[in-house]
N, C-alpha and C positions, 0 to 999 in steps of 0.2 A: 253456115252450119253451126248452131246452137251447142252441138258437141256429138262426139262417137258414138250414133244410135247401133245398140244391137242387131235390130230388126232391119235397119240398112245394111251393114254388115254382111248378115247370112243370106240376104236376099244377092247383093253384090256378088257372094263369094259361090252360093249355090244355084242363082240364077231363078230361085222364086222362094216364095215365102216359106220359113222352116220355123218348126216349134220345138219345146222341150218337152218331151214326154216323161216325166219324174218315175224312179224306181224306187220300191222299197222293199229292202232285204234284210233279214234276220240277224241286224249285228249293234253291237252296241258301241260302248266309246271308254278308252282308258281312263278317262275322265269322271267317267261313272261308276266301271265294275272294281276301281278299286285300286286298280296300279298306279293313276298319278293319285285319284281322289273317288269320294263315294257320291260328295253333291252334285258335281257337272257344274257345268259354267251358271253364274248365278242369275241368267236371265231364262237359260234351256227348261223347257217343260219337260214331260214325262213323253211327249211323242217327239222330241227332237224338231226339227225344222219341217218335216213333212207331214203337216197337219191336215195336208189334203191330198195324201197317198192312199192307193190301193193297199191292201192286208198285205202284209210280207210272207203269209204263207201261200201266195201265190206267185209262179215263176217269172221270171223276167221275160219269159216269150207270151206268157198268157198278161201280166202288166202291159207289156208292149202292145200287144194287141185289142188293149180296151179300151189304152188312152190314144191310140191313134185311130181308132174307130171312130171315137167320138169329137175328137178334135180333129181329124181330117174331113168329115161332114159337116160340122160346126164353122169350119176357118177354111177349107177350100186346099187342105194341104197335104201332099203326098210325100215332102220327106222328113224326116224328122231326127231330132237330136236324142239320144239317150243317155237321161239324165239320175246319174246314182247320188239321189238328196241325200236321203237320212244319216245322222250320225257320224261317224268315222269311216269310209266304206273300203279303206285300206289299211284296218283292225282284221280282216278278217281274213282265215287262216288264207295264205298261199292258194292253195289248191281252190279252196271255194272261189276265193277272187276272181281264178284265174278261170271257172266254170262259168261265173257271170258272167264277165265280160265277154266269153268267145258268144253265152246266147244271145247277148245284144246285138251281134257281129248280123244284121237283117240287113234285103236289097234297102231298106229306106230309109236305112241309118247311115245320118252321114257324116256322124260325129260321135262321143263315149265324153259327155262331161262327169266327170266323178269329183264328189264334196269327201272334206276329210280337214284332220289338223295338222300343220303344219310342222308338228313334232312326231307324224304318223307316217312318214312316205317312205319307205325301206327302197333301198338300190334293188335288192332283186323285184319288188312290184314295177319299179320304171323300169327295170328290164326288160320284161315283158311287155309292158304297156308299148314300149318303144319295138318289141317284135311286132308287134299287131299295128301300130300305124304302120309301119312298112307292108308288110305281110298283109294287110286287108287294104289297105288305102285308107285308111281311117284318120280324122283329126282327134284326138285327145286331149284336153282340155282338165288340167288338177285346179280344182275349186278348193281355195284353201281361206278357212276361218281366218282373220287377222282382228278384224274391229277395230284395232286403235293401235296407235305407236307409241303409244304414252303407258311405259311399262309398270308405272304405279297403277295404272286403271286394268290394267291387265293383270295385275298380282290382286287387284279390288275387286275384280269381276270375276275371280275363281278360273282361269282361262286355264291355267297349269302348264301353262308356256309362257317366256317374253317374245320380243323382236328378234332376237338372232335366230332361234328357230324356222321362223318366218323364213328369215335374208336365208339359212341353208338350204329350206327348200325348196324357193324359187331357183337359187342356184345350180341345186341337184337334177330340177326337174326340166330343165334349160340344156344342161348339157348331155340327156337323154333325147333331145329335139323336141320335148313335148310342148306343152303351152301354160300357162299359168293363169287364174281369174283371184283376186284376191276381194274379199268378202269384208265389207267396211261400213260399223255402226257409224254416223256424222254426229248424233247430237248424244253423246255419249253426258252426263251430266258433269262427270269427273275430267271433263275435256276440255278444253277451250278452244280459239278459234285456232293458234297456234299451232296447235295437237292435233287439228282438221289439215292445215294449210301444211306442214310437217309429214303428215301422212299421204297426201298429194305426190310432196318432193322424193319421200322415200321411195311412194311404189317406180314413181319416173325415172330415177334414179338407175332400179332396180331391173327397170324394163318391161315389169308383167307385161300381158297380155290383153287382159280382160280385168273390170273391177264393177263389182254390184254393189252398191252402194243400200244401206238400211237404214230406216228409223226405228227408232227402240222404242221395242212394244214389252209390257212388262206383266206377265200371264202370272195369273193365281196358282198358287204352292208352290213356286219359285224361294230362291233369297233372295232376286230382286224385288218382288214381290209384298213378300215379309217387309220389308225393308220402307217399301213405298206407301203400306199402308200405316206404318210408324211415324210418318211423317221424316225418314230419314235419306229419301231418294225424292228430291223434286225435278222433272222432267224440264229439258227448256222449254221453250215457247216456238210457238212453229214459225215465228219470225226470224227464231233463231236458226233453226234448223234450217229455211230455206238463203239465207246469207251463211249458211256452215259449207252445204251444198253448192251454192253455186262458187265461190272461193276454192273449194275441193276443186272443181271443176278448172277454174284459171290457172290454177299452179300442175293442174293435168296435162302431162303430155297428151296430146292433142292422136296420137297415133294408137293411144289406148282405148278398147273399147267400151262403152260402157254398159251394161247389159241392163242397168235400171236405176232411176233415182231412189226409189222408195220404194219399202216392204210393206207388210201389211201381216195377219195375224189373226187366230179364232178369235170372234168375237163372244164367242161366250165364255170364252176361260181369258179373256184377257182382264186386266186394272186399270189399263192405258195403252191404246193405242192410236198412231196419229191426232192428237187432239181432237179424237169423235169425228173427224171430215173422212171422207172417203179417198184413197191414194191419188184419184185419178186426179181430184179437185189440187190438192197438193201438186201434183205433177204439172197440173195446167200451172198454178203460181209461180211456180218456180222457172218453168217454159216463157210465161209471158216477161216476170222482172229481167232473165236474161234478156228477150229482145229489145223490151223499153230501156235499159242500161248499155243496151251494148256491149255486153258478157259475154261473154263465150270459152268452148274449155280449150285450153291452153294457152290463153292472151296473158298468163305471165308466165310462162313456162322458158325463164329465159336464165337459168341457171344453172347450166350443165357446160359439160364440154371444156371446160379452164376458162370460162366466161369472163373472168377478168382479164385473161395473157390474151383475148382477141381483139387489135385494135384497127 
């Protein structure tokens, strides 16, 4: 096994093939309206991450019902994950949250992954999150922004958090029983290989769950943006990026899952995305150098535990 596929995963765990069906609701990000910041993170557009969401002034039982229409016709698949992309989605007041989530609560949902920042998870949301896996049988899953552990790139990329935020959240959100995915650029420019292979040992360390892995795609009216067409942001090389990734991968405990190598991004508002190839061609690369090498994720994952006091 080349490393922790998603898609074997839920198929393992649910007995046939399950997809994400993405929501989008009416909320924004502290990041944005003002309280930490007004720009947002210096890479985020104007639609946030879900650039190929339904309108958010449509419910989450009519979303639900659009995108499993046509991805259940499309892919053959009758149950499916319900996935709250956009923005912060544990910004938003108590009550409303707590109204989402119960209409996600469908015979064909057999999961509640929700995106958010790592400085955004209140006790009382896990409280309830943690009523509702019991109380429904539901898996919950908090998708938590991180991108890098290199807190200089993080105070550079307008993030409005460092790393400790991060480590309290996974923490908090662990001893509610819930589950954890943590959300990670690779070929960050301000990075090195270190700050990939570091990011690795943290999340293992820390135990997440689940980690989706990105390549930085750098969309118009951005600062990163601005920035790139200054000539002041130069992207790596996707040589670099596929030895960022698979590295990532060896220093990965091997029990974490991985939900995806590579992102991808609107092409018409984007500056740079994957050096112009198509994700999947990326994905195949990167698929084939680990088999021709002999890579795989967690083949150096051998630094935990008091690794030196065992003889």
């Amino acid at each position: 096994m080349l490393y922790n596929k998603f898609s074997d995963f839920l198929k393992n765990k649910y007995g046939t093939k399950v997809y994400k069906l993405p929501l989008n609701l009416p909320v924004t990000c502290p990041n944005r309206d003002g309280r930490i910041s007004s720009k947002g993170c210096a890479f985020c557009g104007e639609e946030g991450a879900g650039f190929e969401n339904l309108p958010s002034f449509l419910s989450v039982s009519e979303q639900l019902g659009k995108n499993s229409k046509y991805i259940g016709e499309n892919y053959k698949s009758e149950k499916f994950i319900a996935y709250f992309q956009n923005y912060s989605n544990t910004y938003l007041p108590l009550d409303d949250f707590k109204k989402y989530i119960l209409e996600a609560c469908q015979d064909n949902i057999v999961a509640i992954y929700i995106s958010t920042r790592p400085d955004c998870v209140p006790e009382s949301y896990l409280d309830f999150l943690s009523e509702i896996r019991i109380k429904k049988g539901m898996d919950i899953v908090i998708e938590l922004g991180l991108q890098t552990v290199n807190y200089h790139a993080l105070k550079e990329l307008n993030r409005g958090h460092l790393l400790a935020e991060f480590i309290d959240a996974v923490l908090s959100i662990r001893n509610y029983g819930l589950e954890t995915c943590a959300h990670y650029i690779l070929d960050l420019p301000m990075d090195s290989m270190d700050d990939t292979i570091e990011g690795a040992r943290i999340l293992s360390a820390l135990k997440v769950n689940q980690v989706k892995c990105h390549s930085l795609y750098i969309l118009k009216g951005t600062e990163l943006g601005d920035r790139y067409i200054r000539g002041e942001i130069v992207p790596v090389t996707f040589e670099e990026y596929i030895d960022r990734t698979i590295a990532f991968l060896e220093y990965l405990d091997p029990s974490i899952i991985v939900q995806r190598l590579i992102g991808r991004a609107p092409e018409e508002r984007s500056l740079f995305c994957n050096w112009g190839m198509s994700w999947w061609k990326l994905h195949d690369m990167i698929e084939k150098k680990m088999m021709d090498e002999n890579r795989y994720q967690g083949r150096k994952f051998n630094y935990l535990n008091g690794k030196t006091c065992l003889f």
